[in-house]
C-alpha positions as a Markdown table, in Angstrom:
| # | Residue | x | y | z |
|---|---|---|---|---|
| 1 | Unk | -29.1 | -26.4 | -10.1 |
| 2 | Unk | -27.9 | -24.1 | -12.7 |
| 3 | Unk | -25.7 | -21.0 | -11.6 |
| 4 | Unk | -25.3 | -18.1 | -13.8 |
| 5 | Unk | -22.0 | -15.7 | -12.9 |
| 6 | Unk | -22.2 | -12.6 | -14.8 |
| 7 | Unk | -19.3 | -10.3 | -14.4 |
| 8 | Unk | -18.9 | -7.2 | -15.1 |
| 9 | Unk | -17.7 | -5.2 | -17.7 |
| 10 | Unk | -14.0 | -5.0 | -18.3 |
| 11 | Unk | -12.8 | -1.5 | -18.8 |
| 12 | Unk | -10.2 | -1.3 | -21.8 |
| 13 | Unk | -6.5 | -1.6 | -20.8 |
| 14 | Unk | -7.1 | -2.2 | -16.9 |
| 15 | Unk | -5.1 | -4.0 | -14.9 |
| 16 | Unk | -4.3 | -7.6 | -15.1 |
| 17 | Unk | -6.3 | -9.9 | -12.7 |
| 18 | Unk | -4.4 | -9.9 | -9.3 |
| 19 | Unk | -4.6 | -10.9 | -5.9 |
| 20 | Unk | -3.5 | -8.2 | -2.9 |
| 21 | Unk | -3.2 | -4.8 | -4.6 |
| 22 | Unk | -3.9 | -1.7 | -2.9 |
| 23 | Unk | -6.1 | 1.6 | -4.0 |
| 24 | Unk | -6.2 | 4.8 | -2.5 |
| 25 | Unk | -8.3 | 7.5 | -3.4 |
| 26 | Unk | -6.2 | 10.9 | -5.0 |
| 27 | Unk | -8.8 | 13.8 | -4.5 |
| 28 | Unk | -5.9 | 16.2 | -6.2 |
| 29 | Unk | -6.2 | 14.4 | -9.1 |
| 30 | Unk | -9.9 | 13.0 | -8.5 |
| 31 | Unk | -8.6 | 9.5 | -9.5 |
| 32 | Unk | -8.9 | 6.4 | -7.6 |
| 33 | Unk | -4.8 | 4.8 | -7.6 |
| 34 | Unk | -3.7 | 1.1 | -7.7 |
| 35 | Unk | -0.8 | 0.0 | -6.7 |
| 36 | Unk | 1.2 | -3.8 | -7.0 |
| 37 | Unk | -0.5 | -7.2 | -6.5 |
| 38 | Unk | 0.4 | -10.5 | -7.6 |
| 39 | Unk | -1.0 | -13.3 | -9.8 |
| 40 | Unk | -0.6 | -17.4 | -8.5 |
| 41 | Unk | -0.8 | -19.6 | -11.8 |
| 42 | Unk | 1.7 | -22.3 | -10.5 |
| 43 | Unk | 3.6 | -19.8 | -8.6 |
| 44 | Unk | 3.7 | -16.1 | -8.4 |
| 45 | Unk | 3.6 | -13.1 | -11.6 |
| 46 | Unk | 4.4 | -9.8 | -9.0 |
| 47 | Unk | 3.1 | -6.7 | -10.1 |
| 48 | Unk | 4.6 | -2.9 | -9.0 |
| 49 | Unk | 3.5 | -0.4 | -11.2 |
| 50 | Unk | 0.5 | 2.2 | -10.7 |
| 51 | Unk | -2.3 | 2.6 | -12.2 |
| 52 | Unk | -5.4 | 5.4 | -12.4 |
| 53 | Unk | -8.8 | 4.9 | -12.2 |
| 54 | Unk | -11.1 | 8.1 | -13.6 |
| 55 | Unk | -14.8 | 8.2 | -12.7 |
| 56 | Unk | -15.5 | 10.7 | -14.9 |
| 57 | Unk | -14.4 | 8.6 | -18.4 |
| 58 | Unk | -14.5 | 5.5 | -16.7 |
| 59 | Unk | -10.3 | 4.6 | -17.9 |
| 60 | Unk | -8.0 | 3.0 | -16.3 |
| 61 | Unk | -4.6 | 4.1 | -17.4 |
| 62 | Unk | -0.8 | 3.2 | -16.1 |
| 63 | Unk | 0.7 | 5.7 | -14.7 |
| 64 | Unk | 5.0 | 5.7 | -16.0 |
| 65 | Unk | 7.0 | 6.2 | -12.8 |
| 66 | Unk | 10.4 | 6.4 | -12.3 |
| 67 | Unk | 12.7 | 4.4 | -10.0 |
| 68 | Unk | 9.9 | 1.8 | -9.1 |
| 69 | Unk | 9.7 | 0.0 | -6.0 |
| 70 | Unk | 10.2 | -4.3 | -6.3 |
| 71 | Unk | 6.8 | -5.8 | -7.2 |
| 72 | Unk | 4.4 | -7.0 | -4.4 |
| 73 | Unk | 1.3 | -7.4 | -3.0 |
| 74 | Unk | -0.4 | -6.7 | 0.3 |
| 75 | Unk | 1.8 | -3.8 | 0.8 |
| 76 | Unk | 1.2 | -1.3 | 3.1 |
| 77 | Unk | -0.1 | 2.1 | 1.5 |
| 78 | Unk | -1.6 | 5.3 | 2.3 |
| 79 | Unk | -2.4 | 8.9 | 0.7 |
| 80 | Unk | -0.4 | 11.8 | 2.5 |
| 81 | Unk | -2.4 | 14.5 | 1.7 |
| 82 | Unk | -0.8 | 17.9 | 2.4 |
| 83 | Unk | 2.1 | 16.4 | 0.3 |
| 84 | Unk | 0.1 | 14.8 | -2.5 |
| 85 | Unk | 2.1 | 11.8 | -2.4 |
| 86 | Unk | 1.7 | 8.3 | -1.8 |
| 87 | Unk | 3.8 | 6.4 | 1.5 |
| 88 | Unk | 4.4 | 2.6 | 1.0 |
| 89 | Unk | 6.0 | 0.0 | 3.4 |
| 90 | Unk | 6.6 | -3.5 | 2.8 |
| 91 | Unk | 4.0 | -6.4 | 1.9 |
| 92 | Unk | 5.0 | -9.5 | 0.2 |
| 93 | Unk | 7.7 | -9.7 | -2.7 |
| 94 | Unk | 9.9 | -12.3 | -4.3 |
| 95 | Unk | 11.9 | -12.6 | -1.9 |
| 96 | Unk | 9.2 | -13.0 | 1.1 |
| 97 | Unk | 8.1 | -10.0 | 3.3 |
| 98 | Unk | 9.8 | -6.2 | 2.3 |
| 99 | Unk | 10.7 | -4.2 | 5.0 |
| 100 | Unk | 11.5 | -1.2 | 3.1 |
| 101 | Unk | 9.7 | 2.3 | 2.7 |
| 102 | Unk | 9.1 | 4.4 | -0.3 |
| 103 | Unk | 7.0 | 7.7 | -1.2 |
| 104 | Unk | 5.3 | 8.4 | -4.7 |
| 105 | Unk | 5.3 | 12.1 | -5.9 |
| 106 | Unk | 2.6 | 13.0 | -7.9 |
| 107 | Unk | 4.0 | 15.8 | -9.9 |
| 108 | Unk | 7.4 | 14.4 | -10.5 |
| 109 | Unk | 5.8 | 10.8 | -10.7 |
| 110 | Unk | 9.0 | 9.5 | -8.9 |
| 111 | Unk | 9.2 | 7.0 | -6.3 |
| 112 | Unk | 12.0 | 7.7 | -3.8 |
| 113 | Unk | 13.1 | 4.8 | -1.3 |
| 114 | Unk | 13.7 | 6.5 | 2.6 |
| 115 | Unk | 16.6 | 4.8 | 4.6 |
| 116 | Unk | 15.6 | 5.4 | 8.3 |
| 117 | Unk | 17.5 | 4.3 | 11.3 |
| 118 | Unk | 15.1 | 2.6 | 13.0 |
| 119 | Unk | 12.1 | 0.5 | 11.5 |
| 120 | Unk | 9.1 | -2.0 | 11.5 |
| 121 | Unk | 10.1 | -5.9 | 11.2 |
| 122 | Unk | 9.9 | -6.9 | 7.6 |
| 123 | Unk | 6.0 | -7.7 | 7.3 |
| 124 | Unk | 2.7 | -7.6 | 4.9 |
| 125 | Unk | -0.9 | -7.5 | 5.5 |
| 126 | Unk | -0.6 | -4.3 | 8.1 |
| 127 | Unk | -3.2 | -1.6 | 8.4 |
| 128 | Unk | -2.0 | 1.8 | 7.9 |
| 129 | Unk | -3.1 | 5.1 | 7.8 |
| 130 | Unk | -2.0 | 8.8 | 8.1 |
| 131 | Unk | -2.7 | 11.0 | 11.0 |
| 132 | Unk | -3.0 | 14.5 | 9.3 |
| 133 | Unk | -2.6 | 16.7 | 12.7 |
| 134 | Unk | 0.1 | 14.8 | 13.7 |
| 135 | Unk | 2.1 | 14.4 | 10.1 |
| 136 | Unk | 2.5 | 10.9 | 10.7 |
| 137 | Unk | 2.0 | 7.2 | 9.2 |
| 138 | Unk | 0.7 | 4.7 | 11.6 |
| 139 | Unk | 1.2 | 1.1 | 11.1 |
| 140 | Unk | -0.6 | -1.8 | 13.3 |
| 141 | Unk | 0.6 | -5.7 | 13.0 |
| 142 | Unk | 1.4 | -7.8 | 9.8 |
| 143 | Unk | 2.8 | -10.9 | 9.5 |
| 144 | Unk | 6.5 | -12.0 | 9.7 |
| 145 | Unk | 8.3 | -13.7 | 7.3 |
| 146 | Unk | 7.1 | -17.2 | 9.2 |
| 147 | Unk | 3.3 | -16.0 | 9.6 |
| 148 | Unk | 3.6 | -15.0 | 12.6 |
| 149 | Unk | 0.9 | -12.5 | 13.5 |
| 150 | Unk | 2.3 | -9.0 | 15.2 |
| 151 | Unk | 0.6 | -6.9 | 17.6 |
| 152 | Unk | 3.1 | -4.0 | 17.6 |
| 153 | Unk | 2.2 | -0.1 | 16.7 |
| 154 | Unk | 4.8 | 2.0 | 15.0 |
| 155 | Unk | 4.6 | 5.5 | 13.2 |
| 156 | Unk | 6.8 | 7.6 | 10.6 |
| 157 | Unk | 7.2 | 10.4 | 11.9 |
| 158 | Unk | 8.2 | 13.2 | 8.5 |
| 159 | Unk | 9.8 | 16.0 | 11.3 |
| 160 | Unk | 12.4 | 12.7 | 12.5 |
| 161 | Unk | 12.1 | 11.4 | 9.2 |
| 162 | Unk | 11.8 | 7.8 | 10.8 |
| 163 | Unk | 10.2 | 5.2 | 12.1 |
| 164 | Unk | 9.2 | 5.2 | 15.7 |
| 165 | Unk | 7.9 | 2.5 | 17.9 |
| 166 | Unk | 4.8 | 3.0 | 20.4 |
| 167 | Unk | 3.6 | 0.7 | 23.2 |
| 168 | Unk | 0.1 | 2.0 | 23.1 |
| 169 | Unk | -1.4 | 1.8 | 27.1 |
| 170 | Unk | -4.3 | -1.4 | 26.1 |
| 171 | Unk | -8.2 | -0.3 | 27.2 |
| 172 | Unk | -10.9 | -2.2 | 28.1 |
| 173 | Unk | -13.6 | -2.4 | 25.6 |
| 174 | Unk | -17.3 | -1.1 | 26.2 |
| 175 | Unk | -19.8 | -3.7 | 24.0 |
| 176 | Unk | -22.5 | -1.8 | 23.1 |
């Protein structure tokens, strides 16, 4: 059996090959944004910078930001619309899982770290997303720093700036 693999093109200057980065989609900026990721080739090469993706020319370029999270990969990372900024929290760095929380400002193409009082367990490998009527992040589960798998719900709330945990009431599940 012969088995042909044909890949596809390689846009000039893209990112590296990488394991557990994360895109979100900019429609400001109509660009498609990478963030982090890490390469294995007899241990770990982190990644932590940003790069744009244009449909219209079909470039990837790197985006220079300023006081730049540690390099990761399956971070946690969602697009805050009415702010035009990007929310990150945690994932999986040199030193294990992060547990810290940045934003990404598009015009000033600055990353600013946030020090709340309270805060989700140091974790990767959570889904996120942002509620827009409520101007907050939710976060669901992850994994520890010993793989174990959380069940735990938490949002950012921007009015308290910080983290707030929720015990969600569980509901029974209709199989269609």
């Amino acid at each position: 059996m012969i088995i042909l693999m044909i890949s596809p093109s390689v846009v000039s200057g893209s990112p590296s090959k990488r394991i557990g980065p994360r895109m979100v989609y900019d429609p400001v900026d109509e660009q498609i944004i990478l963030y982090g990721g890490a390469h294995w080739e007899g241990g770990y090469t982190f990644y932590g910078e940003l790069w744009s993706y244009k449909y219209e020319t079909n470039t990837w370029s790197i985006i220079d930001t300023n006081n730049n999270p540690p390099p990761r990969f399956n971070t946690m990372i969602t697009y805050i619309p009415n702010r035009h900024k990007l929310f990150l929290f945690g994932g999986w760095s040199t030193n294990d899982r992060a547990g810290d929380t940045w934003i990404y400002d598009f015009e000033t193409r600055t990353w600013t770290e946030l020090h709340p009082s309270n805060k989700p367990s140091r974790r990767s490998d959570s889904s996120i997303a942002y509620d827009l009527e409520n101007d907050v992040v939710v976060l669901y589960s992850g994994y520890l720093q010993n793989d174990t798998h959380l069940q735990d719900t938490w949002i950012y709330s921007f009015e308290e700036e910080n983290w707030i945990k929720k015990n969600p009431v569980l509901s029974t599940w209709t199989v269609w």
